[in-house]
N, C-alpha and C positions, 0 to 999 in steps of 0.2 A: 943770632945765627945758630949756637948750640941749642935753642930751645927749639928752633924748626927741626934740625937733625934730632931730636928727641923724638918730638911729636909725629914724625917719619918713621923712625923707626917703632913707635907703640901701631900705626896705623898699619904698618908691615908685619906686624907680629900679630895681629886682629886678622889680617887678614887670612897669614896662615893655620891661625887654629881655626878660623871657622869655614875655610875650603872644605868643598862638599866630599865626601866619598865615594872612589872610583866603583864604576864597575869595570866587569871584567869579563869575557867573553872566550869560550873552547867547542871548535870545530872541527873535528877528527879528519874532515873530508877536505875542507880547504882553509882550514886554520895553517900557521906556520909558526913556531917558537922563535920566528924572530922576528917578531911582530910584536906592538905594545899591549895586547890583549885589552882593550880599550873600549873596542866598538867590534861590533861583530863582518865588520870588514877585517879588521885587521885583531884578529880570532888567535888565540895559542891552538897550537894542535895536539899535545902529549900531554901526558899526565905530570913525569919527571919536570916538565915548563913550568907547572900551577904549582909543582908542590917545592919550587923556590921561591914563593912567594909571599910577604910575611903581609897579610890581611890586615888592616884597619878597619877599627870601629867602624861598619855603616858598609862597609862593604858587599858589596853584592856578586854571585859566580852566579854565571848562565853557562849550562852546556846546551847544543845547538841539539834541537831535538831529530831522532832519528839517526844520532851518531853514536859508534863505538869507540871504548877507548880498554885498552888492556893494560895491567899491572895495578898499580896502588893510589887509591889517591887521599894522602897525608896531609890535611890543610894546617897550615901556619898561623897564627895570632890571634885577638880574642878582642869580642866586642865586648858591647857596655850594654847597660841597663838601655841607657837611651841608645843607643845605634848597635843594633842585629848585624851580624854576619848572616847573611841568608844566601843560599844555594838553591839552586832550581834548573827549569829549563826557559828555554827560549823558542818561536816559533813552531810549527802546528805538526805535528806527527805524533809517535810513537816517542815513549820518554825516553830520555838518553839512557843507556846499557854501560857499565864498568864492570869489565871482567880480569877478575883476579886471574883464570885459568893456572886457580891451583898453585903458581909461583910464588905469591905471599901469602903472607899467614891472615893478614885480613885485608878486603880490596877495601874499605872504608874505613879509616882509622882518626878519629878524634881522642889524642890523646895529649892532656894539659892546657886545654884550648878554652874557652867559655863564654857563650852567649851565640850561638851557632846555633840557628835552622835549616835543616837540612832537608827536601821533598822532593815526590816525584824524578827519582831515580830508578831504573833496575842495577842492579848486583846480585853477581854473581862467582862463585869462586870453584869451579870442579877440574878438580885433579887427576893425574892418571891413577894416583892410590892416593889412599886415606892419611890425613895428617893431623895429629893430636893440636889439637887448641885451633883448627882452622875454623875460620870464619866466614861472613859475609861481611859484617858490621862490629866493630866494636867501638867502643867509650869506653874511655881508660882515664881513671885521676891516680895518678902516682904523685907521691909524698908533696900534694898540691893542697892541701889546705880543702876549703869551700870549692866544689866545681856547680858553677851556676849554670842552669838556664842549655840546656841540649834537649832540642825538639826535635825528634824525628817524626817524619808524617809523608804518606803515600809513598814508601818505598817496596819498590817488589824485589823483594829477598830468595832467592832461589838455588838449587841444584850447588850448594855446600857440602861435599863429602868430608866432611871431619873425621876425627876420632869415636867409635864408640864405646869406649870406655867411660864411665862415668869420673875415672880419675885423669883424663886426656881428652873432655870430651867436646867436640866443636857443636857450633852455633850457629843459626842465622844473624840472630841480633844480639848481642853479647855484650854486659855493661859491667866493670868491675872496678873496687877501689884497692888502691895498694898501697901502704906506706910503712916506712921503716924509719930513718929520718924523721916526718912529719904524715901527722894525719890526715887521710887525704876521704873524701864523702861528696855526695851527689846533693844537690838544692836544686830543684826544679827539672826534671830531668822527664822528657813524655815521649810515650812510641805509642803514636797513634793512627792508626786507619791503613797499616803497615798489613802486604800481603804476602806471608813467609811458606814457601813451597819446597820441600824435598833437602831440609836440612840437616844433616846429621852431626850431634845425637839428638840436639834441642831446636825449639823453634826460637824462643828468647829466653833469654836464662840473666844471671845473674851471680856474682861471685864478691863479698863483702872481705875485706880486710881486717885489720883492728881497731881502724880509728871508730870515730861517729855513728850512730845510725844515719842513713842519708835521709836527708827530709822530701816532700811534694814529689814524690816518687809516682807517676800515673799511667798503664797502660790500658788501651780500652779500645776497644775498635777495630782489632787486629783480625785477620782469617788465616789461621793457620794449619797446612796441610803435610 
């Protein structure tokens, strides 16, 4: 009898690790945060909803196309070589819009996260006046060691009133390493086919720390005005 409750419980353990990876579904317009965000019937609506949510490997975010969301959006947890965090949209329109409107410092923040693609979004972040270090996009590896694997692709980056100061100065796409504690650097890391419009001071930039040189560093494809 103890050897069937064994073998019960490895076939229940098998079971759990190799359950598939949710997706996850946000609809500004008929989404509801109390919803399992699951199926895009039952959609989250905020951004504060998504960004309690700690991602596993393989996970997939759909926002519903043609929808707005305002404030920040902060994704949680980190894939693997074999299973992507991937972001995107869902159904036929215009790409979903996240607008900072200037009340954070960046509407897209990927910071200590890894294995994350991220596309076809607009963001944007415009203020009533300028603010040093604002953003559209940033990637951020603070005292994280190796940050693998952050593709950014088809994002339209826009109307960031930053800082222009070159010692304060804001970004569209903004990627930087920090560490004090521990060394932190970029592995694989691509802004590609990204359309960056009316950013101040830079369109993409970048800001190194003291660890590592970061390695397979690639941007290529961008139109930046």
């Amino acid at each position: 009898m103890r050897s069937k409750i064994v073998q019960w419980a490895f076939v229940f353990m098998a079971m759990v690790v190799s359950s598939p990876a949710m997706d996850y579904f946000m609809d500004s317009d008929l989404g509801d945060d109390a919803n399992s965000g699951i199926s895009p019937t039952r959609a989250w609506r905020t951004l504060p909803r998504i960004n309690r949510q700690v991602f596993q490997p393989g996970a997939h975010i759909f926002f519903q196309a043609g929808t707005r969301y305002t404030g920040q959006f902060k994704p949680l947890g980190s894939g693997t070589v074999e299973a992507l965090i991937r972001v995107g949209q869902y159904g036929d329109g215009p790409v979903p819009r996240i607008d900072g409107e200037g009340r954070v410092l960046d509407t897209l923040l990927l910071r200590n996260v890894e294995f994350w693609e991220v596309k076809n979004l607009e963001i944007t972040n415009l203020g009533t006046n300028r603010e040093p270090w604002r953003t559209g996009v940033r990637v951020v590896a603070e005292n994280f060691g190796e940050m693998r694997h952050i593709h950014l692709r088809g994002l339209f980056v826009h109307d960031v009133n930053g800082d222009l100061r070159k010692s304060h100065e804001g970004c569209g796409i903004y990627f930087e390493t920090r560490g004090r504690r521990t060394t932190a650097f970029f592995d694989d890391l691509l802004v590609e086919n990204c359309h960056v419009l009316r950013t101040d001071r830079n369109g993409i930039c970048q800001r190194n720390g003291s660890g590592p040189h970061s390695t397979r560093v690639v941007i290529r494809g961008n139109l930046l005005e």
